[in-house]
C-alpha positions in Angstrom: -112.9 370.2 11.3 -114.5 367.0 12.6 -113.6 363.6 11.3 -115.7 360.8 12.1 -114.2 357.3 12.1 -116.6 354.5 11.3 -114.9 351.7 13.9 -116.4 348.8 12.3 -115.5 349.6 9.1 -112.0 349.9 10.7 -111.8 347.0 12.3 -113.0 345.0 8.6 -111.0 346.2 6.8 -107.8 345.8 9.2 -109.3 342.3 9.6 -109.4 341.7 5.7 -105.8 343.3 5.2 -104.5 340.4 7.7 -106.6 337.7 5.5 -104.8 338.7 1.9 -101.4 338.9 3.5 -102.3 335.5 5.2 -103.3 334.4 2.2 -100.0 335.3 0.1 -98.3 333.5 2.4 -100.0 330.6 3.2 -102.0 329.8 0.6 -98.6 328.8 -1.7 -97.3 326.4 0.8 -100.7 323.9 0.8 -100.2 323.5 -3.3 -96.6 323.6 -3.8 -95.0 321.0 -3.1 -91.7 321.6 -0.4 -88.8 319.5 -1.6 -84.9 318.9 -1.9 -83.0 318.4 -4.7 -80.7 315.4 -3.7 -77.3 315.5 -5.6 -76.1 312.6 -7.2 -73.1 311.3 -9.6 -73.7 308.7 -12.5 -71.9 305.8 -12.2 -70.0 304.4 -15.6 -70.6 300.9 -16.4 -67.2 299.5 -15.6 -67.7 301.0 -12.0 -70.9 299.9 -11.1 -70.7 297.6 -7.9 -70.4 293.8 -8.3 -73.0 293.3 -5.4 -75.5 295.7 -7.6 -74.6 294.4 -10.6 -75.6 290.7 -9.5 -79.1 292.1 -7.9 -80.6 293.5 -11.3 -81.4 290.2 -12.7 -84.4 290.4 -10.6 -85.8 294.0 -11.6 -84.9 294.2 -15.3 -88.2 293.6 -17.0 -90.1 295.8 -14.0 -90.0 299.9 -14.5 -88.7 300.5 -11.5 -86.4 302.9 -9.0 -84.7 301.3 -6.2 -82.2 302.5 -3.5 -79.5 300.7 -2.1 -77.3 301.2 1.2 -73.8 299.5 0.0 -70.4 300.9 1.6 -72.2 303.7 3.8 -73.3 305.1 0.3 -76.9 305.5 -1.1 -77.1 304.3 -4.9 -80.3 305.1 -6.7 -81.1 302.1 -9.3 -83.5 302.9 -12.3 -84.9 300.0 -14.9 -86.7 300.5 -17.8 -89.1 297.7 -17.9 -90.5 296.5 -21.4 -89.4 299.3 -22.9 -87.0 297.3 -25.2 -86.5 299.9 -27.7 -86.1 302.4 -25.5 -83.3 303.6 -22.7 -83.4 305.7 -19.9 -81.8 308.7 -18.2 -82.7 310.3 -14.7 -83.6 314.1 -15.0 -84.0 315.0 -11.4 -83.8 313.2 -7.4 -85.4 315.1 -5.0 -86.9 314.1 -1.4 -89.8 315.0 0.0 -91.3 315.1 3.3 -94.6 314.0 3.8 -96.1 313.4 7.2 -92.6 312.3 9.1 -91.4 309.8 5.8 -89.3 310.5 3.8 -90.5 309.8 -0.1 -87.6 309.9 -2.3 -88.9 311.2 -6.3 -86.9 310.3 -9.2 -87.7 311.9 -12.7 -86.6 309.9 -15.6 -87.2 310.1 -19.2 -87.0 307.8 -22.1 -84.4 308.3 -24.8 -83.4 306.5 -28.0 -81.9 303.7 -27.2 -78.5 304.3 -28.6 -78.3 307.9 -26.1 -78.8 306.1 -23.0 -79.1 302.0 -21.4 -82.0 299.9 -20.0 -80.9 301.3 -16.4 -78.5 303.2 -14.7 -77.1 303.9 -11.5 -76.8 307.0 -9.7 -74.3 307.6 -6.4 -76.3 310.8 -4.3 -75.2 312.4 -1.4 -77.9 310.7 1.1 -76.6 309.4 3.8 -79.9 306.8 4.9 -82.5 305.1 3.0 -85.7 307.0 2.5 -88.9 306.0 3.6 -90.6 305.4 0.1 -89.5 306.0 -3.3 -92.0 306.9 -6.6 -90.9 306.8 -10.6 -92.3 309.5 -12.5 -91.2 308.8 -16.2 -91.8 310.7 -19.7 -90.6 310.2 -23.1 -88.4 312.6 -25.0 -90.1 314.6 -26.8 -87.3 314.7 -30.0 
């Protein structure tokens, strides 16, 4: 019995196994996006922090997520903006590392106003400021 081996046919197809596992394992991490859910607490009204409490006068009529160092904790601050009829409620924190800053993302959606208040604050488990911080906001689809 003689068995001829065609070497570059070999070789290719070796070469093109190493490409589709390459691919299944590469491929994923240029489109998805690698980040870390950051765990966080909602703070009541009555417990809010005077020194926050005298800083949203500025941000109320601006939709807008803000973080602030106060104590050696990290509170995340979300407005509404114009929004009048209208309140919000965060859905997810995450943070997200993109080219050595840290961008932190906070997911919010809009709710009847009588479910939820024109902003809220949020104590997380961060323990310094991130680099950047981006809003993404959507209204409840009830």
């Amino acid at each position: 019995m003689n068995i001829k081996f065609n070497i570059k046919g070999v070789i290719l197809g070796v070469v093109l196994v190493f490409f589709i596992i390459g691919g299944f394992l590469f491929l994923p991490k240029m489109f998805i996006e690698d980040s870390t859910p950051v765990d966080y607490t909602m703070i009541q009204r009555d417990a809010i922090p005077e020194k926050i409490l005298n800083i949203m006068d500025k941000y109320t009529n601006e939709e807008r997520a803000l973080a602030v160092k106060l104590d050696n904790k990290i509170y995340v601050i979300v407005t509404r903006s114009q929004e009048k009829d209208k309140g919000i409620e965060i859905d997810k924190i995450s943070i997200v590392k993109e080219e050595d800053k840290n961008t932190m993302k906070v997911e919010i959606t809009y709710k009847d106003k009588e479910d939820s208040y024109p902003f809220v604050v949020a104590e997380t488990n961060l323990t310094e400021l991130p680099d950047k911080i981006e809003l993404d906001s959507s209204d409840d689809a009830k």
